[in-house]
VEXFINU-27485 format. One line per 10 residues: for each residue x, y, z of C-alpha. Coordinates in Angstrom, 3 decimals, padded with zeros to 6 digits, always signed. Example, Ala and Ser with C-alpha at 12.3 -4.5 7.8 and 13.67 -1.06 7.14 Angstrom:
+012.300 -004.500 +007.800 | +013.670 -001.060 +007.140
This chain:
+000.000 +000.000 +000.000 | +000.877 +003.552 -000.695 | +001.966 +005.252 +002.481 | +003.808 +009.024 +003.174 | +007.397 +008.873 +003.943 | +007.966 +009.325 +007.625 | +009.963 +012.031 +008.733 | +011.449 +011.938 +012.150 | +011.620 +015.850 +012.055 | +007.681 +016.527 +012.644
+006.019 +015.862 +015.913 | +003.477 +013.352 +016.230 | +000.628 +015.919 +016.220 | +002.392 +017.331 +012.907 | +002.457 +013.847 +011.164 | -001.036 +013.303 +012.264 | -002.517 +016.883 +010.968 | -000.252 +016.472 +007.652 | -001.438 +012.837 +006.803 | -005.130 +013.991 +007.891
-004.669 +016.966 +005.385 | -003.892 +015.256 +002.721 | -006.527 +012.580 +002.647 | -008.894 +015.471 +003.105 | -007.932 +017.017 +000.418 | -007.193 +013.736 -001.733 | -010.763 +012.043 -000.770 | -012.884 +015.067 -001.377 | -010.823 +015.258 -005.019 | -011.392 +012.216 -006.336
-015.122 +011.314 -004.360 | -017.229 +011.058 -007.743 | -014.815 +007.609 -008.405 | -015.348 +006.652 -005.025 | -019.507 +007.148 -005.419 | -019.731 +005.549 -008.544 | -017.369 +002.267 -007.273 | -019.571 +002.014 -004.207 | -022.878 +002.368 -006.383 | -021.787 -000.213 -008.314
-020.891 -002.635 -005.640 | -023.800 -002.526 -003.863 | -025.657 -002.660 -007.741 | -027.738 +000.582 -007.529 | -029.502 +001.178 -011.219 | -026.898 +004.124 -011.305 | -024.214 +001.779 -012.824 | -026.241 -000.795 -015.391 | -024.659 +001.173 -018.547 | -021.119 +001.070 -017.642
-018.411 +003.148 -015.703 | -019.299 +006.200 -018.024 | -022.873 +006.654 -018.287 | -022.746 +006.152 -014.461 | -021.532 +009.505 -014.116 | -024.654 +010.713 -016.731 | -027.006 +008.788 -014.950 | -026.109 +010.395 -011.316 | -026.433 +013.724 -012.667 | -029.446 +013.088 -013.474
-031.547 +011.886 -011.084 | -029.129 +013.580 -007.837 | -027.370 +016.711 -009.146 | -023.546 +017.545 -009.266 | -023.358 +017.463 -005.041 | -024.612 +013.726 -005.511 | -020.757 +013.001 -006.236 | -019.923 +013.849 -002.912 | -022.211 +012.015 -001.125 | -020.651 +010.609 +002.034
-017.357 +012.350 +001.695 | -017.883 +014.746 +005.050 | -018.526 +010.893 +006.647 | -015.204 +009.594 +005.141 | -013.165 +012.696 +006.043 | -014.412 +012.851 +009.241 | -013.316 +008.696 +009.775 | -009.414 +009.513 +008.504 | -008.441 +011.277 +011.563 | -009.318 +008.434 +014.524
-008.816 +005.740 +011.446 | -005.066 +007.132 +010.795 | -004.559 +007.564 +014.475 | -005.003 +004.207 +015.567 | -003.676 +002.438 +012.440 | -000.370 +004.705 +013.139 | -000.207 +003.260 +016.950 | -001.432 +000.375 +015.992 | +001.516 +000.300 +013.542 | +003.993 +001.325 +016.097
+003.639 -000.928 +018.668 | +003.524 -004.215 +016.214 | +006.441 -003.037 +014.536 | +008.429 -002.750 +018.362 | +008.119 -006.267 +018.811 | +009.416 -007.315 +015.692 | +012.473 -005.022 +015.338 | +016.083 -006.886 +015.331 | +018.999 -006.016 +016.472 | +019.956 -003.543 +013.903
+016.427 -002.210 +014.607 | +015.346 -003.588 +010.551 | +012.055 -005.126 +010.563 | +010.874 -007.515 +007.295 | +009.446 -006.102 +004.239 | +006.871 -009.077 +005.191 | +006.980 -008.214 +008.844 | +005.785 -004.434 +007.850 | +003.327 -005.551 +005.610 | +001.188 -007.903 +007.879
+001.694 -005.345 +010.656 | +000.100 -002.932 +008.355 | -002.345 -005.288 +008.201 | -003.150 -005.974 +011.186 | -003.107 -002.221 +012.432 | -005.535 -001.802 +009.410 | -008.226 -004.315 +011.036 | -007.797 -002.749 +014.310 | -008.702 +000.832 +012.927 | -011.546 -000.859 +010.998
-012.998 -001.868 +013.709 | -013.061 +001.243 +015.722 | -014.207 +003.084 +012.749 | -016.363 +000.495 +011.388 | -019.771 +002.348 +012.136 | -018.776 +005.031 +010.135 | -017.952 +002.917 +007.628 | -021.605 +001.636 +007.399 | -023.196 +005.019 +007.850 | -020.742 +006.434 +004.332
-022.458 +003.513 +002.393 | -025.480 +004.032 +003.463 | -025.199 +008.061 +002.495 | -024.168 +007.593 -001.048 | -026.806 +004.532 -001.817 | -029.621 +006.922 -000.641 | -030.982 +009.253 -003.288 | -029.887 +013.069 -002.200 | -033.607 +014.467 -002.950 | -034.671 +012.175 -000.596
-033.356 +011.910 +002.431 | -033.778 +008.853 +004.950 | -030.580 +010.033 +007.100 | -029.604 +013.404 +007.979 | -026.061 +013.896 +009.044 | -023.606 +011.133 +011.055 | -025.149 +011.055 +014.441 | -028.916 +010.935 +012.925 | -027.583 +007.785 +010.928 | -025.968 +006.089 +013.856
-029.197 +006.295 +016.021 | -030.893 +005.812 +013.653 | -029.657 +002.486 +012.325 | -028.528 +001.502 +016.204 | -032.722 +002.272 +016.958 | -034.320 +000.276 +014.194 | -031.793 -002.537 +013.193 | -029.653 -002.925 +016.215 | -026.233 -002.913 +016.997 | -025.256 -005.436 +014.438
-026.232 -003.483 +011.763 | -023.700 -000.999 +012.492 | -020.956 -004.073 +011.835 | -022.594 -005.720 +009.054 | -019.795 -007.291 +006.832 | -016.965 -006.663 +009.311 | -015.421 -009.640 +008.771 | -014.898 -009.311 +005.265 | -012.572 -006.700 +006.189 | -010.847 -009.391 +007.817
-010.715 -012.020 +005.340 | -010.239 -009.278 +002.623 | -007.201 -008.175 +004.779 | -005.374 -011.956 +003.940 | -005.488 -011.214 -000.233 | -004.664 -007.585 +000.450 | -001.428 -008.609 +002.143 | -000.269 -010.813 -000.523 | -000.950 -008.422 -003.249 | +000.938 -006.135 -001.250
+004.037 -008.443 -000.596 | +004.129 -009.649 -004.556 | +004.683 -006.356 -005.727 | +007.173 -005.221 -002.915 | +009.279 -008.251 -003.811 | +010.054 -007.942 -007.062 | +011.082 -004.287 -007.069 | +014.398 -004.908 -007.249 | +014.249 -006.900 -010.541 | +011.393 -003.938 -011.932
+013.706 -001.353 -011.138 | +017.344 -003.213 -011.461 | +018.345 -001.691 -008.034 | +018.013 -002.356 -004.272 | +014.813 -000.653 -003.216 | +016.815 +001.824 -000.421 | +017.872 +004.123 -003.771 | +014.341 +004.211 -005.123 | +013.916 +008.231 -006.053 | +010.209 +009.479 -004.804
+008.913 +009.228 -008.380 | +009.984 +005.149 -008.394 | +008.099 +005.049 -004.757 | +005.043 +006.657 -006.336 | +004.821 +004.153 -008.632 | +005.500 +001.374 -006.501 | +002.937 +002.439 -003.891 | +000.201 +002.564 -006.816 | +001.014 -000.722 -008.464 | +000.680 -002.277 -004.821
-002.323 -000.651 -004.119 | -003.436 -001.903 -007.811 | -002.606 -005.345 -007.090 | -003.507 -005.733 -003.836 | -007.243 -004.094 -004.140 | -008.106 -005.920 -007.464 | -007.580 -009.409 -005.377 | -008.940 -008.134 -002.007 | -012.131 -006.319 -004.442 | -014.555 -009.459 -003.662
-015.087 -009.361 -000.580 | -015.665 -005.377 -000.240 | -018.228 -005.439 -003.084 | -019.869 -008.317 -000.264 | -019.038 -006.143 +002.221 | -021.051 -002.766 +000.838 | -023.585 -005.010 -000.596 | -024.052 -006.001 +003.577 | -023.468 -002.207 +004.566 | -026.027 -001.114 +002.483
-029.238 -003.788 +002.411 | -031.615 -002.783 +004.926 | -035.865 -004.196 +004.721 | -036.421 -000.608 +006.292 | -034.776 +001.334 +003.056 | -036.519 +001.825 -000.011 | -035.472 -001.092 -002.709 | -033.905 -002.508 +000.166 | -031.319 -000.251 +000.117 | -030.624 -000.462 -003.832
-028.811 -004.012 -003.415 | -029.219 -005.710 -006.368 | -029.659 -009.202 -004.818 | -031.198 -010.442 -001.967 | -029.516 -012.285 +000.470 | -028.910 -013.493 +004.244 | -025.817 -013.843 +005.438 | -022.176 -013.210 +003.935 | -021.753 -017.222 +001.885 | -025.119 -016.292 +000.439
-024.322 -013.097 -000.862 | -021.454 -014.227 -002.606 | -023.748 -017.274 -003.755 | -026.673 -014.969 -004.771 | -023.819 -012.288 -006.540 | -022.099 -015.529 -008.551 | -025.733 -017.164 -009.753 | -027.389 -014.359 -010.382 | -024.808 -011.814 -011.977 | -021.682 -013.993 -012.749
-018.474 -014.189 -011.149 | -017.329 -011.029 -012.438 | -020.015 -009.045 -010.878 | -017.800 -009.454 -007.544 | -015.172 -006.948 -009.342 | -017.758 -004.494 -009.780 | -016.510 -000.921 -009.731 | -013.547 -002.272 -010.683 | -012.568 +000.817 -013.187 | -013.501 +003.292 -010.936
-011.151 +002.079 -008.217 | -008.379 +002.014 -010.578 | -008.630 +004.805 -012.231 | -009.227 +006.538 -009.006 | -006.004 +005.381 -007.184 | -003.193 +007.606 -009.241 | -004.708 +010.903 -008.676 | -005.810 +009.809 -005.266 | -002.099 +008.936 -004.141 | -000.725 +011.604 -006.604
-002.772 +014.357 -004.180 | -002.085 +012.199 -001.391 | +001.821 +012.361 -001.826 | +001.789 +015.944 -003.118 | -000.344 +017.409 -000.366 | +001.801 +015.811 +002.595 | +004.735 +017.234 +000.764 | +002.940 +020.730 +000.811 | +002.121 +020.609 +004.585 | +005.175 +019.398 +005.553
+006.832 +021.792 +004.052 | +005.251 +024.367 +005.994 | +005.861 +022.125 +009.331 | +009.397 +021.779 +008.674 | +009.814 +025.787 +008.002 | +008.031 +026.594 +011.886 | +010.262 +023.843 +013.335 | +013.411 +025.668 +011.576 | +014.542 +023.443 +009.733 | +014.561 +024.521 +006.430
+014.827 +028.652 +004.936 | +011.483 +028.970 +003.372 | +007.925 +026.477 +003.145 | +008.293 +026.631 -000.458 | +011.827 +025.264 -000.215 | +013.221 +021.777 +001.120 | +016.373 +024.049 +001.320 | +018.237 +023.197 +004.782 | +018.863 +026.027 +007.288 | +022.523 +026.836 +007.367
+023.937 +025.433 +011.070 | +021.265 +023.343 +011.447 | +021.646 +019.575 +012.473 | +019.236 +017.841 +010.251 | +019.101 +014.925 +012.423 | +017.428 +016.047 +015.415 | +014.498 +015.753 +016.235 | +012.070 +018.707 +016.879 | +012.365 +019.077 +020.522 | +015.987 +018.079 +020.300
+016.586 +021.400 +018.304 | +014.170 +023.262 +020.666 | +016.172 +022.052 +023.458 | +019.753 +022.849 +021.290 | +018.325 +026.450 +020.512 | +017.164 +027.388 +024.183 | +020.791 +026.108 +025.105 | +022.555 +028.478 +022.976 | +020.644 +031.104 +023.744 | +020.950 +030.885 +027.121
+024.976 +030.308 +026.903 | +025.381 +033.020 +024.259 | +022.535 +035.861 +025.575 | +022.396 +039.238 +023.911 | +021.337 +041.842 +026.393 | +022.744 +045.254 +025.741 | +020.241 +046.851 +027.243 | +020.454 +045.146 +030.875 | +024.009 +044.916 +030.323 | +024.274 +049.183 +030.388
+021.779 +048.871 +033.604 | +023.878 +046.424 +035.014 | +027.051 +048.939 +034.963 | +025.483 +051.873 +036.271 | +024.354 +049.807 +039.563
Protein backbone atom coordinates (compact mmCIF):
# COMPACT_ATOMS: atom_id res chain seq x y z
CA UNK A 1 0.00 0.00 0.00
CA UNK A 2 0.88 3.55 -0.69
CA UNK A 3 1.97 5.25 2.48
CA UNK A 4 3.81 9.02 3.17
CA UNK A 5 7.40 8.87 3.94
CA UNK A 6 7.97 9.32 7.63
CA UNK A 7 9.96 12.03 8.73
CA UNK A 8 11.45 11.94 12.15
CA UNK A 9 11.62 15.85 12.05
CA UNK A 10 7.68 16.53 12.64
CA UNK A 11 6.02 15.86 15.91
CA UNK A 12 3.48 13.35 16.23
CA UNK A 13 0.63 15.92 16.22
CA UNK A 14 2.39 17.33 12.91
CA UNK A 15 2.46 13.85 11.16
CA UNK A 16 -1.04 13.30 12.26
CA UNK A 17 -2.52 16.88 10.97
CA UNK A 18 -0.25 16.47 7.65
CA UNK A 19 -1.44 12.84 6.80
CA UNK A 20 -5.13 13.99 7.89
CA UNK A 21 -4.67 16.97 5.38
CA UNK A 22 -3.89 15.26 2.72
CA UNK A 23 -6.53 12.58 2.65
CA UNK A 24 -8.89 15.47 3.11
CA UNK A 25 -7.93 17.02 0.42
CA UNK A 26 -7.19 13.74 -1.73
CA UNK A 27 -10.76 12.04 -0.77
CA UNK A 28 -12.88 15.07 -1.38
CA UNK A 29 -10.82 15.26 -5.02
CA UNK A 30 -11.39 12.22 -6.34
CA UNK A 31 -15.12 11.31 -4.36
CA UNK A 32 -17.23 11.06 -7.74
CA UNK A 33 -14.82 7.61 -8.40
CA UNK A 34 -15.35 6.65 -5.02
CA UNK A 35 -19.51 7.15 -5.42
CA UNK A 36 -19.73 5.55 -8.54
CA UNK A 37 -17.37 2.27 -7.27
CA UNK A 38 -19.57 2.01 -4.21
CA UNK A 39 -22.88 2.37 -6.38
CA UNK A 40 -21.79 -0.21 -8.31
CA UNK A 41 -20.89 -2.63 -5.64
CA UNK A 42 -23.80 -2.53 -3.86
CA UNK A 43 -25.66 -2.66 -7.74
CA UNK A 44 -27.74 0.58 -7.53
CA UNK A 45 -29.50 1.18 -11.22
CA UNK A 46 -26.90 4.12 -11.31
CA UNK A 47 -24.21 1.78 -12.82
CA UNK A 48 -26.24 -0.79 -15.39
CA UNK A 49 -24.66 1.17 -18.55
CA UNK A 50 -21.12 1.07 -17.64
CA UNK A 51 -18.41 3.15 -15.70
CA UNK A 52 -19.30 6.20 -18.02
CA UNK A 53 -22.87 6.65 -18.29
CA UNK A 54 -22.75 6.15 -14.46
CA UNK A 55 -21.53 9.51 -14.12
CA UNK A 56 -24.65 10.71 -16.73
CA UNK A 57 -27.01 8.79 -14.95
CA UNK A 58 -26.11 10.39 -11.32
CA UNK A 59 -26.43 13.72 -12.67
CA UNK A 60 -29.45 13.09 -13.47
CA UNK A 61 -31.55 11.89 -11.08
CA UNK A 62 -29.13 13.58 -7.84
CA UNK A 63 -27.37 16.71 -9.15
CA UNK A 64 -23.55 17.54 -9.27
CA UNK A 65 -23.36 17.46 -5.04
CA UNK A 66 -24.61 13.73 -5.51
CA UNK A 67 -20.76 13.00 -6.24
CA UNK A 68 -19.92 13.85 -2.91
CA UNK A 69 -22.21 12.02 -1.12
CA UNK A 70 -20.65 10.61 2.03
CA UNK A 71 -17.36 12.35 1.70
CA UNK A 72 -17.88 14.75 5.05
CA UNK A 73 -18.53 10.89 6.65
CA UNK A 74 -15.20 9.59 5.14
CA UNK A 75 -13.17 12.70 6.04
CA UNK A 76 -14.41 12.85 9.24
CA UNK A 77 -13.32 8.70 9.78
CA UNK A 78 -9.41 9.51 8.50
CA UNK A 79 -8.44 11.28 11.56
CA UNK A 80 -9.32 8.43 14.52
CA UNK A 81 -8.82 5.74 11.45
CA UNK A 82 -5.07 7.13 10.79
CA UNK A 83 -4.56 7.56 14.47
CA UNK A 84 -5.00 4.21 15.57
CA UNK A 85 -3.68 2.44 12.44
CA UNK A 86 -0.37 4.70 13.14
CA UNK A 87 -0.21 3.26 16.95
CA UNK A 88 -1.43 0.37 15.99
CA UNK A 89 1.52 0.30 13.54
CA UNK A 90 3.99 1.33 16.10
CA UNK A 91 3.64 -0.93 18.67
CA UNK A 92 3.52 -4.21 16.21
CA UNK A 93 6.44 -3.04 14.54
CA UNK A 94 8.43 -2.75 18.36
CA UNK A 95 8.12 -6.27 18.81
CA UNK A 96 9.42 -7.31 15.69
CA UNK A 97 12.47 -5.02 15.34
CA UNK A 98 16.08 -6.89 15.33
CA UNK A 99 19.00 -6.02 16.47
CA UNK A 100 19.96 -3.54 13.90
CA UNK A 101 16.43 -2.21 14.61
CA UNK A 102 15.35 -3.59 10.55
CA UNK A 103 12.05 -5.13 10.56
CA UNK A 104 10.87 -7.52 7.30
CA UNK A 105 9.45 -6.10 4.24
CA UNK A 106 6.87 -9.08 5.19
CA UNK A 107 6.98 -8.21 8.84
CA UNK A 108 5.78 -4.43 7.85
CA UNK A 109 3.33 -5.55 5.61
CA UNK A 110 1.19 -7.90 7.88
CA UNK A 111 1.69 -5.35 10.66
CA UNK A 112 0.10 -2.93 8.36
CA UNK A 113 -2.35 -5.29 8.20
CA UNK A 114 -3.15 -5.97 11.19
CA UNK A 115 -3.11 -2.22 12.43
CA UNK A 116 -5.53 -1.80 9.41
CA UNK A 117 -8.23 -4.31 11.04
CA UNK A 118 -7.80 -2.75 14.31
CA UNK A 119 -8.70 0.83 12.93
CA UNK A 120 -11.55 -0.86 11.00
CA UNK A 121 -13.00 -1.87 13.71
CA UNK A 122 -13.06 1.24 15.72
CA UNK A 123 -14.21 3.08 12.75
CA UNK A 124 -16.36 0.50 11.39
CA UNK A 125 -19.77 2.35 12.14
CA UNK A 126 -18.78 5.03 10.14
CA UNK A 127 -17.95 2.92 7.63
CA UNK A 128 -21.61 1.64 7.40
CA UNK A 129 -23.20 5.02 7.85
CA UNK A 130 -20.74 6.43 4.33
CA UNK A 131 -22.46 3.51 2.39
CA UNK A 132 -25.48 4.03 3.46
CA UNK A 133 -25.20 8.06 2.49
CA UNK A 134 -24.17 7.59 -1.05
CA UNK A 135 -26.81 4.53 -1.82
CA UNK A 136 -29.62 6.92 -0.64
CA UNK A 137 -30.98 9.25 -3.29
CA UNK A 138 -29.89 13.07 -2.20
CA UNK A 139 -33.61 14.47 -2.95
CA UNK A 140 -34.67 12.17 -0.60
CA UNK A 141 -33.36 11.91 2.43
CA UNK A 142 -33.78 8.85 4.95
CA UNK A 143 -30.58 10.03 7.10
CA UNK A 144 -29.60 13.40 7.98
CA UNK A 145 -26.06 13.90 9.04
CA UNK A 146 -23.61 11.13 11.05
CA UNK A 147 -25.15 11.05 14.44
CA UNK A 148 -28.92 10.94 12.93
CA UNK A 149 -27.58 7.79 10.93
CA UNK A 150 -25.97 6.09 13.86
CA UNK A 151 -29.20 6.29 16.02
CA UNK A 152 -30.89 5.81 13.65
CA UNK A 153 -29.66 2.49 12.33
CA UNK A 154 -28.53 1.50 16.20
CA UNK A 155 -32.72 2.27 16.96
CA UNK A 156 -34.32 0.28 14.19
CA UNK A 157 -31.79 -2.54 13.19
CA UNK A 158 -29.65 -2.92 16.22
CA UNK A 159 -26.23 -2.91 17.00
CA UNK A 160 -25.26 -5.44 14.44
CA UNK A 161 -26.23 -3.48 11.76
CA UNK A 162 -23.70 -1.00 12.49
CA UNK A 163 -20.96 -4.07 11.83
CA UNK A 164 -22.59 -5.72 9.05
CA UNK A 165 -19.79 -7.29 6.83
CA UNK A 166 -16.97 -6.66 9.31
CA UNK A 167 -15.42 -9.64 8.77
CA UNK A 168 -14.90 -9.31 5.27
CA UNK A 169 -12.57 -6.70 6.19
CA UNK A 170 -10.85 -9.39 7.82
CA UNK A 171 -10.72 -12.02 5.34
CA UNK A 172 -10.24 -9.28 2.62
CA UNK A 173 -7.20 -8.17 4.78
CA UNK A 174 -5.37 -11.96 3.94
CA UNK A 175 -5.49 -11.21 -0.23
CA UNK A 176 -4.66 -7.58 0.45
CA UNK A 177 -1.43 -8.61 2.14
CA UNK A 178 -0.27 -10.81 -0.52
CA UNK A 179 -0.95 -8.42 -3.25
CA UNK A 180 0.94 -6.13 -1.25
CA UNK A 181 4.04 -8.44 -0.60
CA UNK A 182 4.13 -9.65 -4.56
CA UNK A 183 4.68 -6.36 -5.73
CA UNK A 184 7.17 -5.22 -2.92
CA UNK A 185 9.28 -8.25 -3.81
CA UNK A 186 10.05 -7.94 -7.06
CA UNK A 187 11.08 -4.29 -7.07
CA UNK A 188 14.40 -4.91 -7.25
CA UNK A 189 14.25 -6.90 -10.54
CA UNK A 190 11.39 -3.94 -11.93
CA UNK A 191 13.71 -1.35 -11.14
CA UNK A 192 17.34 -3.21 -11.46
CA UNK A 193 18.34 -1.69 -8.03
CA UNK A 194 18.01 -2.36 -4.27
CA UNK A 195 14.81 -0.65 -3.22
CA UNK A 196 16.81 1.82 -0.42
CA UNK A 197 17.87 4.12 -3.77
CA UNK A 198 14.34 4.21 -5.12
CA UNK A 199 13.92 8.23 -6.05
CA UNK A 200 10.21 9.48 -4.80
CA UNK A 201 8.91 9.23 -8.38
CA UNK A 202 9.98 5.15 -8.39
CA UNK A 203 8.10 5.05 -4.76
CA UNK A 204 5.04 6.66 -6.34
CA UNK A 205 4.82 4.15 -8.63
CA UNK A 206 5.50 1.37 -6.50
CA UNK A 207 2.94 2.44 -3.89
CA UNK A 208 0.20 2.56 -6.82
CA UNK A 209 1.01 -0.72 -8.46
CA UNK A 210 0.68 -2.28 -4.82
CA UNK A 211 -2.32 -0.65 -4.12
CA UNK A 212 -3.44 -1.90 -7.81
CA UNK A 213 -2.61 -5.34 -7.09
CA UNK A 214 -3.51 -5.73 -3.84
CA UNK A 215 -7.24 -4.09 -4.14
CA UNK A 216 -8.11 -5.92 -7.46
CA UNK A 217 -7.58 -9.41 -5.38
CA UNK A 218 -8.94 -8.13 -2.01
CA UNK A 219 -12.13 -6.32 -4.44
CA UNK A 220 -14.55 -9.46 -3.66
CA UNK A 221 -15.09 -9.36 -0.58
CA UNK A 222 -15.66 -5.38 -0.24
CA UNK A 223 -18.23 -5.44 -3.08
CA UNK A 224 -19.87 -8.32 -0.26
CA UNK A 225 -19.04 -6.14 2.22
CA UNK A 226 -21.05 -2.77 0.84
CA UNK A 227 -23.59 -5.01 -0.60
CA UNK A 228 -24.05 -6.00 3.58
CA UNK A 229 -23.47 -2.21 4.57
CA UNK A 230 -26.03 -1.11 2.48
CA UNK A 231 -29.24 -3.79 2.41
CA UNK A 232 -31.62 -2.78 4.93
CA UNK A 233 -35.87 -4.20 4.72
CA UNK A 234 -36.42 -0.61 6.29
CA UNK A 235 -34.78 1.33 3.06
CA UNK A 236 -36.52 1.83 -0.01
CA UNK A 237 -35.47 -1.09 -2.71
CA UNK A 238 -33.91 -2.51 0.17
CA UNK A 239 -31.32 -0.25 0.12
CA UNK A 240 -30.62 -0.46 -3.83
CA UNK A 241 -28.81 -4.01 -3.41
CA UNK A 242 -29.22 -5.71 -6.37
CA UNK A 243 -29.66 -9.20 -4.82
CA UNK A 244 -31.20 -10.44 -1.97
CA UNK A 245 -29.52 -12.28 0.47
CA UNK A 246 -28.91 -13.49 4.24
CA UNK A 247 -25.82 -13.84 5.44
CA UNK A 248 -22.18 -13.21 3.94
CA UNK A 249 -21.75 -17.22 1.88
CA UNK A 250 -25.12 -16.29 0.44
CA UNK A 251 -24.32 -13.10 -0.86
CA UNK A 252 -21.45 -14.23 -2.61
CA UNK A 253 -23.75 -17.27 -3.75
CA UNK A 254 -26.67 -14.97 -4.77
CA UNK A 255 -23.82 -12.29 -6.54
CA UNK A 256 -22.10 -15.53 -8.55
CA UNK A 257 -25.73 -17.16 -9.75
CA UNK A 258 -27.39 -14.36 -10.38
CA UNK A 259 -24.81 -11.81 -11.98
CA UNK A 260 -21.68 -13.99 -12.75
CA UNK A 261 -18.47 -14.19 -11.15
CA UNK A 262 -17.33 -11.03 -12.44
CA UNK A 263 -20.01 -9.04 -10.88
CA UNK A 264 -17.80 -9.45 -7.54
CA UNK A 265 -15.17 -6.95 -9.34
CA UNK A 266 -17.76 -4.49 -9.78
CA UNK A 267 -16.51 -0.92 -9.73
CA UNK A 268 -13.55 -2.27 -10.68
CA UNK A 269 -12.57 0.82 -13.19
CA UNK A 270 -13.50 3.29 -10.94
CA UNK A 271 -11.15 2.08 -8.22
CA UNK A 272 -8.38 2.01 -10.58
CA UNK A 273 -8.63 4.81 -12.23
CA UNK A 274 -9.23 6.54 -9.01
CA UNK A 275 -6.00 5.38 -7.18
CA UNK A 276 -3.19 7.61 -9.24
CA UNK A 277 -4.71 10.90 -8.68
CA UNK A 278 -5.81 9.81 -5.27
CA UNK A 279 -2.10 8.94 -4.14
CA UNK A 280 -0.73 11.60 -6.60
CA UNK A 281 -2.77 14.36 -4.18
CA UNK A 282 -2.08 12.20 -1.39
CA UNK A 283 1.82 12.36 -1.83
CA UNK A 284 1.79 15.94 -3.12
CA UNK A 285 -0.34 17.41 -0.37
CA UNK A 286 1.80 15.81 2.59
CA UNK A 287 4.73 17.23 0.76
CA UNK A 288 2.94 20.73 0.81
CA UNK A 289 2.12 20.61 4.59
CA UNK A 290 5.18 19.40 5.55
CA UNK A 291 6.83 21.79 4.05
CA UNK A 292 5.25 24.37 5.99
CA UNK A 293 5.86 22.12 9.33
CA UNK A 294 9.40 21.78 8.67
CA UNK A 295 9.81 25.79 8.00
CA UNK A 296 8.03 26.59 11.89
CA UNK A 297 10.26 23.84 13.33
CA UNK A 298 13.41 25.67 11.58
CA UNK A 299 14.54 23.44 9.73
CA UNK A 300 14.56 24.52 6.43
CA UNK A 301 14.83 28.65 4.94
CA UNK A 302 11.48 28.97 3.37
CA UNK A 303 7.93 26.48 3.14
CA UNK A 304 8.29 26.63 -0.46
CA UNK A 305 11.83 25.26 -0.22
CA UNK A 306 13.22 21.78 1.12
CA UNK A 307 16.37 24.05 1.32
CA UNK A 308 18.24 23.20 4.78
CA UNK A 309 18.86 26.03 7.29
CA UNK A 310 22.52 26.84 7.37
CA UNK A 311 23.94 25.43 11.07
CA UNK A 312 21.26 23.34 11.45
CA UNK A 313 21.65 19.57 12.47
CA UNK A 314 19.24 17.84 10.25
CA UNK A 315 19.10 14.93 12.42
CA UNK A 316 17.43 16.05 15.42
CA UNK A 317 14.50 15.75 16.23
CA UNK A 318 12.07 18.71 16.88
CA UNK A 319 12.36 19.08 20.52
CA UNK A 320 15.99 18.08 20.30
CA UNK A 321 16.59 21.40 18.30
CA UNK A 322 14.17 23.26 20.67
CA UNK A 323 16.17 22.05 23.46
CA UNK A 324 19.75 22.85 21.29
CA UNK A 325 18.33 26.45 20.51
CA UNK A 326 17.16 27.39 24.18
CA UNK A 327 20.79 26.11 25.11
CA UNK A 328 22.55 28.48 22.98
CA UNK A 329 20.64 31.10 23.74
CA UNK A 330 20.95 30.88 27.12
CA UNK A 331 24.98 30.31 26.90
CA UNK A 332 25.38 33.02 24.26
CA UNK A 333 22.54 35.86 25.57
CA UNK A 334 22.40 39.24 23.91
CA UNK A 335 21.34 41.84 26.39
CA UNK A 336 22.74 45.25 25.74
CA UNK A 337 20.24 46.85 27.24
CA UNK A 338 20.45 45.15 30.87
CA UNK A 339 24.01 44.92 30.32
CA UNK A 340 24.27 49.18 30.39
CA UNK A 341 21.78 48.87 33.60
CA UNK A 342 23.88 46.42 35.01
CA UNK A 343 27.05 48.94 34.96
CA UNK A 344 25.48 51.87 36.27
CA UNK A 345 24.35 49.81 39.56
Amino acid sequence: MATVRKDDRLTRSQSLLCVGFAGIFSKTATSPLEVVKILSQIGTFHCKRGFVHSFVVIHQNEGLRAFWKGNMVSCLRLFPYSAIHLATYKNIIHLHIDELGEVSQWRAIVAGGLAGISAALATYPMEVVETRFIAQNVRELTYRGLLHSLSSIYRNEGLQALYRGFSLTILGAVPFSVGCYAVYVNLDKLWQERHVRFTSLQNFINGCLAAGVAQTLSFPFETVKRKMQAQSLLLPHCGGVDVHFNGMMDCFRQVIKNKGVMALWSGLTANMVKIVPYFGLLFSCFEMCKQVCLYRNGYIISPLSYKPKPGVDQSLGPYELQEFKRYLKNRNPQRPQNTSLGNRW
